[in-house]
Structures are given as C-alpha cells and as structure tokens.
C-alpha positions in Angstrom: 237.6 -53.1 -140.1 237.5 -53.8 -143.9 240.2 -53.9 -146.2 240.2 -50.5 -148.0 240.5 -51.2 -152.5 241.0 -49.2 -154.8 239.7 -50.1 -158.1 240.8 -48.9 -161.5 238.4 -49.3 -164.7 239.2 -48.4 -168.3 237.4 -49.5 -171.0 235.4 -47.9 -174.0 232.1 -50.2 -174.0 230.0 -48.4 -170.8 227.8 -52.0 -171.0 231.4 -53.1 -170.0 231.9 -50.9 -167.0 228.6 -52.0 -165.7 229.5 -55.3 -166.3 232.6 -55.1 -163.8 230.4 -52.7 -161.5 228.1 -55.0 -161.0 230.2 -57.7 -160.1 231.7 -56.2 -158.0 228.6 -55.2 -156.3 227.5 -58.5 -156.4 230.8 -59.5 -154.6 229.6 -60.5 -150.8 232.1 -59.8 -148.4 232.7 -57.8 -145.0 235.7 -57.7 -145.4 236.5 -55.1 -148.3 235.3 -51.6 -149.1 235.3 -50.6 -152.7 235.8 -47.5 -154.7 235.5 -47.4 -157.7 237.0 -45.1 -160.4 235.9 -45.4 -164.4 237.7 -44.6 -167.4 237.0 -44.6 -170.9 240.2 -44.1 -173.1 243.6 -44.3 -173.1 243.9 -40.2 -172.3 241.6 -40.5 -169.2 243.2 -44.0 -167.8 246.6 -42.1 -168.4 245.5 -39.6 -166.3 244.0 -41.2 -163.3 247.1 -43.4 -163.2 249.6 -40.6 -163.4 247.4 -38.3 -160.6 244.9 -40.7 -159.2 242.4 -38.7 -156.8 241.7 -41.4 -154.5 244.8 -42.7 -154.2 247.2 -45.8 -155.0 245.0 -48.7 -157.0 245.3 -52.0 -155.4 243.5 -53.0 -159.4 243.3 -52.5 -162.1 240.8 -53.3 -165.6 242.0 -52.5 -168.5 240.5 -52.9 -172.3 243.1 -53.9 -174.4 241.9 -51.9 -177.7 240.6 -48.1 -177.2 240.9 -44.4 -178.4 244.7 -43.8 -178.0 246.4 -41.0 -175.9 249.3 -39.6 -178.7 250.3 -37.2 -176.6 252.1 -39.9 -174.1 252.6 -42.6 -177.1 249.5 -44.3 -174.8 247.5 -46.6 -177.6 246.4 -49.6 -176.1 245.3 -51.2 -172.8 248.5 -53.0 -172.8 250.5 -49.6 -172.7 248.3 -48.9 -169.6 249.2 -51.7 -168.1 253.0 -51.4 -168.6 253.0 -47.7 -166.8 250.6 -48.4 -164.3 253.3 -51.2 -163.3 255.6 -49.1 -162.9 253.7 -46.1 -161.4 251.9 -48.6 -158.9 253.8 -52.0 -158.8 251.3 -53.5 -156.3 248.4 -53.2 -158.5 246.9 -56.5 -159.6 246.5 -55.9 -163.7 243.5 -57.3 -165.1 243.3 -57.2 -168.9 240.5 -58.1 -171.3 240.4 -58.5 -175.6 238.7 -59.7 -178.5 241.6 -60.8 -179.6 242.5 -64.6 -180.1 245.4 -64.9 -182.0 248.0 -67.0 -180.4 251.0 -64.6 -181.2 248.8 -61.5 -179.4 248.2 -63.8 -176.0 251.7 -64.9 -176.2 252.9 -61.4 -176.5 250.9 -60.5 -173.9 251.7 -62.8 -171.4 255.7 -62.3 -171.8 255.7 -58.9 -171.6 253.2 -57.4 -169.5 252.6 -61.2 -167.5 249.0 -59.6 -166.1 247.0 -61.1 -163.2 244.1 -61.5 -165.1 243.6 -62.5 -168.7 239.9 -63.0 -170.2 239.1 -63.3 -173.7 235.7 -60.8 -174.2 233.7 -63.9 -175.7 234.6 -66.0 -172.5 233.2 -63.6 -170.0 230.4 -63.9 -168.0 228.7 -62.3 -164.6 230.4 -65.7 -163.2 233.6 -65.6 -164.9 234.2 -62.2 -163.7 233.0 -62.9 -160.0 235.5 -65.9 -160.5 238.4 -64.1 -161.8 237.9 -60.9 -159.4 238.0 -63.3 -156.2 240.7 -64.9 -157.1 242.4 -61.9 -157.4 241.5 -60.7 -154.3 243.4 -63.6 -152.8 246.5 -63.4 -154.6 245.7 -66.0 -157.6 245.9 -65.2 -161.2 243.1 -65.8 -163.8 243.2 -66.7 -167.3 239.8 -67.6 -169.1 239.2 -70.6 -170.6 240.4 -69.2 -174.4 243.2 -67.8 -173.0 244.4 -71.3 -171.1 244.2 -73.1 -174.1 246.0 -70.9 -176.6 248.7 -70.4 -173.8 248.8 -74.8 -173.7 249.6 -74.3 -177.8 252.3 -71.9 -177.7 255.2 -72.5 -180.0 256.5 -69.3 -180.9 259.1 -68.9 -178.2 261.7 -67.7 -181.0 259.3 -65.2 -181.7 259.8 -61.7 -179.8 257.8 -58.5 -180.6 258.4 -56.0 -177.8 256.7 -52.8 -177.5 259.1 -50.9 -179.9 258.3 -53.2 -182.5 254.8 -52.5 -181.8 255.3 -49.0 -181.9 257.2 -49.1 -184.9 254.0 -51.2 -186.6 251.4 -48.7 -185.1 253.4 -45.4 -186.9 253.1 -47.3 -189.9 249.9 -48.5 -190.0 249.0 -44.9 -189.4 251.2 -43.7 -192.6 254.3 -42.3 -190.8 256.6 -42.4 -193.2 259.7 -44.7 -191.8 262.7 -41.8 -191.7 259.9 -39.7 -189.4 259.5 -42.6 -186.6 262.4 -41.7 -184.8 260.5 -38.6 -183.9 257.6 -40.9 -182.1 260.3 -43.9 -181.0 263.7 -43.5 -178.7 265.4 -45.3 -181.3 267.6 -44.5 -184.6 266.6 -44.8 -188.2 269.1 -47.9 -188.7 267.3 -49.2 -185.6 264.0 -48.7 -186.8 265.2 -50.5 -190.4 266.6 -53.4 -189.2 263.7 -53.7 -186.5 261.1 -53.7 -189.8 263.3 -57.0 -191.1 263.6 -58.8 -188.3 259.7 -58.5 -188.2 259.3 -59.1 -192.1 261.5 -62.1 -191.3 259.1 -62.9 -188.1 256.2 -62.9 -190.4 257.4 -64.8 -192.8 257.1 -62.0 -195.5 260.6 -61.2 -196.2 261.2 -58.6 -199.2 258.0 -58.0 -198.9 256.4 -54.4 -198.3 255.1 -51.8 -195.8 251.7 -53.1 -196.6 252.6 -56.4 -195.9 253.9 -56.1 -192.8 251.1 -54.3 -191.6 248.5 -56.6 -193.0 250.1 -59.2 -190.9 251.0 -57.6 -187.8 246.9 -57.2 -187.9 246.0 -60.5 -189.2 248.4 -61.4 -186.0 246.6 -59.2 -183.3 249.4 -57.1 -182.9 247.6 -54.1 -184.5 
C-alpha cells in the first residue's frame, strides 16, 4: 500500500504552484500518494496550518516573501515555517527566495534550519524533482546559490532573531518606536536597545530610523 503525504504549498506566483504541481506529478513512484493543498498568502497558509482539512502535512513549500497575515503578526514564509514547526514538527520545510544576501541565508539557516533551501534563480523542473526526492528520503537540499553563500559565511557574531525582524518590519512600515510594544512581547527599553545593537550590527551607529531600515533591506532582512 502507498505511503499516504500530505503536501503543503504557499506561494503568491500561481506559475509557482504549477511549477511544484508538476513536479510532483512528474515524480514516478508506487510507493506514495499525494494530496495536494495550495496556498497563496500568509493569511491562507496560516490557516490551513492552524486547521488543516486533510490532515497533518508530512511538507511543506513555502515562499519566503508574500502578502502578510497582521492579524497573527504572520509576514513572511519564514514566519510560516517557524509555526508550522511547532504546530507539525514532522513536517519537512521547504523554503524558496529571491533573496541572495549572505546575512538573509545565514539568518535563515540558524533560525528556522529548513529541509530545503532553493534560491528562485536556481530552480528548475530538475532541481525541484532533485530536491523533492531527496526529501522524500530524509536528506536535506540546498541549491547551488545557497551552498556557496553558506561555504562564505562569516558573520557568526552576527544574530538577528525574529524580534529583531519584527522590530525592523514595524518600522519600515512607519510604526512609530514607543507603539511597537503593542505588535512585539517586548518593553520599550527592550525594543531601544534592540534598535542599537542592530545599528551597531549594521555598522550604522548614531545613525537613523531610515538608516536602519535601508540596510536591514539592502541586507535581505526586509
């Protein structure tokens, strides 16, 4: 009797979707039995993690940049991947970006450590067929990209964890800094001497709002 998975996909590009669909289709084996279930945002991949219809995932895709949930304080593919971790700890996380700044991967990799990593400009009908039977048999997958940024990785004194990434996402969004503490379990005098030790981080100490957000972007962190 086939293996019964369940498969989880959330991304914003439907040519995306297909993409996955498709390979997964194309994957030739008697020995598993598919179901599907698409997503396209952050409010509809919160929602089918927190009262999935068909069940436990076995896993998981997940876009790292679309339309945010608010409501939850759900904005990225990464935040999906952190709850459905804890909602579903057997599910194998797959995650996929644009995004090829070495901070970003590293980030990534420490604090959500995913089963799949592909950089967008890396994948192929191949390189998704590749990743998603490796998978299957218990092996993680990093694309190309992602392999060699992770061989370059030097900023192991460097830790942005997902308050600070909150923190940065308020601002960029024009949340004034006394109101964050109404959007992040922490106190104002947390939330201030969080904002240094990032302007510190980034090398832009003294140096304003603006700046910090400018490079918390020009770092993939935003």
């Amino acid at each position: 009797m086939p293996q019964k998975v369940n498969i989880l996909i959330v991304d914003d590009h439907p040519f995306i979707i297909e993409a996955y669909k498709n390979a997964i289709k194309g994957y030739n084996s008697e020995d598993y039995e598919f179901t599907i279930t698409q997503a396209n945002d952050c409010r509809s991949g919160y929602e089918n993690i927190t009262s999935p219809q068909n069940g436990v995932f076995q896993i998981a895709f997940f876009d790292i940049s679309m339309p945010s949930y608010e409501e939850k304080n759900i904005h990225s593919g990464e935040d999906l991947a952190m709850l459905i971790k804890n909602e579903m700890p057997n599910c194998k996380v797959i995650l996929l970006t644009m995004h090829t700044e070495l901070l970003k991967i590293s980030n990534i990799v420490k604090n959500i450590n995913p089963n799949g990593l592909i950089i967008k400009n890396d994948l192929t009908f191949d390189e998704l067929l590749t990743a998603f039977d490796k998978i299957l048999h218990e092996e993680n997958y990093y694309s190309q990209t992602v392999v060699k940024l992770i061989s370059q990785i030097q900023y192991d004194n460097i830790d942005v964890d997902q308050f600070d990434k909150q923190i940065l996402y308020h601002l960029s969004k024009g949340t004034k800094t006394k109101d964050i503490p109404s959007f992040v379990p922490l106190s104002l005098s947390a939330i201030e001497k969080r904002k240094l030790n990032l302007k510190e981080t980034f090398s832009i100490k003294g140096g304003s709002d603006i700046d910090l957000i400018r490079e918390a972007k020009n770092k993939g962190l935003l």
